[in-house]
C-alpha angles and dihedrals in degrees: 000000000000106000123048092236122177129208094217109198123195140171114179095026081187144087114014093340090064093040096052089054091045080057111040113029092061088069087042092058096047079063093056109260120129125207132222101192117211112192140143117293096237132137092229090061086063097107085058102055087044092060097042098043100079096057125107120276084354102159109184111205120186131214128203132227116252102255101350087297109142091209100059118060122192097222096141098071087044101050091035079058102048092044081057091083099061093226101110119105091185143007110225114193128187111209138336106297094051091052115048093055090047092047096057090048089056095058087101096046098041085203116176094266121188129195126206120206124212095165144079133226087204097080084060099077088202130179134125115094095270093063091046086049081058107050089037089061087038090061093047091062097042093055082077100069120088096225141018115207111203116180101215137011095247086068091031079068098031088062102043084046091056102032101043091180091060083077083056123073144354099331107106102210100212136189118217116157128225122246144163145244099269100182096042093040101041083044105111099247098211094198094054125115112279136213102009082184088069085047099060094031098231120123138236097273082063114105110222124221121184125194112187131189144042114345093233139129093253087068093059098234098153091057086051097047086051095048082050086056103057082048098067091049079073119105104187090042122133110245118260151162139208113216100194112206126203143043133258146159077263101058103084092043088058097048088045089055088044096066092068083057115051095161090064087040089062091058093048140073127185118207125180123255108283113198095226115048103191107093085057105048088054097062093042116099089204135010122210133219104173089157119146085228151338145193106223114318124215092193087076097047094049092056091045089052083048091046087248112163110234134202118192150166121253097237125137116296085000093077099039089063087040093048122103090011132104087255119114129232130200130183123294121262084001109140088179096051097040085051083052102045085047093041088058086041084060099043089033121022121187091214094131088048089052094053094044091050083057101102087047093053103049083049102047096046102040109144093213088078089060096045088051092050088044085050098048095048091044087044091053095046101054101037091053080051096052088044090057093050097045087061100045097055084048085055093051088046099054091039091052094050089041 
């Protein structure tokens, strides 16, 4: 096989998920792999496909929903069909439900198939005997793959904890962290949108606080709407505002609530999901990461690379990326906390910290570390499954002539 070519298979091309492969396959294709995407034929996919589109050798291949049900995805036919002609190196799935359709089509091919993990078992909360049944079954059908990516070691523990049989067989559970673009994120973009301050009409004595990212329970936003709550009980507080970033099934549901509080309404501005950050986060005084969990998150890493000062939860994957940085940390699903540690952000703010950390940071969350370790994985596996077949075609040759 002439060309290094990857069945990428994705099932939510969106969120952290589309921006670590933004990130990270670029590298992967300078180093001579290729990518044919798989992914749900739906409109709102629509951002990933654009950006994908223009690399080399990129195919987009689009899968539909099971009767029309959004939930159910009928991957298995599709890939079944693609492996079919025998041009894959490698099956790179991203998250459950694109692996274990694809691991089961690829029951035939038995090509090396990874699988990279952005989520936590964790959050479950799971026990009783029927949950264990689950993940029990669960384990069995991930021992097939060749490799298990998981993004932090927080989730690297959290899934052997939870699928003992992965210790058990041929599945390497890797750890390979997530990281960004330095030089391309950290760059001034000069057509960006400027003063976000003049957007939002609040003034300099304002103290700016930015939440990014879906509006969804998993962030945490509720916690940080009530800590803002107990703020503005305050009375020798220091004005501020929170401008919240992103889009989300829950949007519409927390500006619905907000209009029943307009005291809290006049501290808060919502903005649409902008596809580059970075304008933003350098405007911000403190950036917010209230989330219940996480696996390993790049939005804080981007701020730290921008000397951005950053206030999150200690929740899994969020406080690995947190940890042994000037960034503070309260408790998980917290709203008091979360008020104090902003309250302290606002009287004492670690901005000069945050800059200083910069060159650290840059260092620590390049992207390019990750790309080398993926490469080398990806390069290890199919060259081991090259090798084996080498030799067992060597082996028919010299049984045939025997």
């Amino acid at each position: 096989m002439s060309q290094k070519r990857v069945l990428a298979v994705v099932r939510h091309p969106v969120g952290g998920v589309r921006t670590h492969i933004i990130y990270t396959y670029p590298l992967l294709s300078a180093a001579g792999y290729r990518f044919t995407f798989v992914i749900p034929q739906h409109e709102s996919y629509a951002t990933f496909r654009e950006q994908v589109a223009s690399w080399e050798g990129a195919e987009i291949v689009e899968a539909p929903y099971r009767n029309g049900y959004r939930r159910s995805v009928a991957f298995g036919p599709v890939v079944r069909r693609l492996l079919r002609q025998r041009r894959f190196s490698l099956v790179h799935s991203h998250g459950l439900q694109a692996a274990i359709p694809s691991i089961f089509a690829n029951l035939r091919f038995r090509v090396p198939h990874v699988m990279t993990s952005q989520d936590v078992f964790e959050r479950l909360g799971l026990s009783g005997i029927a949950n264990r049944t689950k993940l029990f079954a669960l384990g069995q059908v991930l021992r097939r793959l060749d490799a298990l990516i998981a993004v932090s070691e927080d989730t690297r523990r959290d899934h052997l904890q939870h699928l003992p049989a992965l210790k058990h067989g041929r599945c390497r559970v890797e750890m390979i962290h997530n990281g960004i673009p330095v030089d391309e994120f950290t760059k001034v973009n000069t057509h960006a949108q400027a003063n976000l301050r003049d957007r939002l009409s609040i003034g300099h004595d304002v103290f700016l606080i930015g939440f990014l990212g879906r509006f969804m329970e998993q962030k945490g936003f509720l916690v940080l709407l009530d800590a803002l709550s107990r703020l503005i009980r305050l009375s020798d507080i220091k004005p501020f505002h929170l401008v919240a970033v992103g889009s989300g099934d829950m949007l519409v549901n927390y500006q619905r609530d907000l209009v029943s509080k307009p005291e809290l309404s006049a501290h808060l501005s919502f903005l649409e999901h902008t596809p580059d950050p970075a304008p933003i986060l350098r405007e911000l005084d403190l950036l917010v990461m209230p989330s219940l969990w996480e696996a390993h998150p790049l939005l804080p890493m981007e701020a730290m690379t921008l000397g951005t000062p950053v206030l999150g939860s200690d929740c899994i994957g969020l406080c690995e990326v947190l940890k042994d940085t000037p960034s503070k940390m309260v408790p998980t699903n917290d709203a008091a906390a979360l008020a104090n540690g902003i309250l302290e952000a606002i009287a004492s703010p670690w901005t000069e910290q945050a800059i200083e950390f910069v060159p650290a940071a840059r260092e620590r969350f390049d992207v390019r570390h990750t790309a080398n370790q993926l490469c080398s994985l990806f390069d290890q596996l199919v060259i081991r499954t090259a090798a084996s077949s080498g030799t067992h075609s060597l082996k028919a040759v010299n049984d045939h002539s025997g």
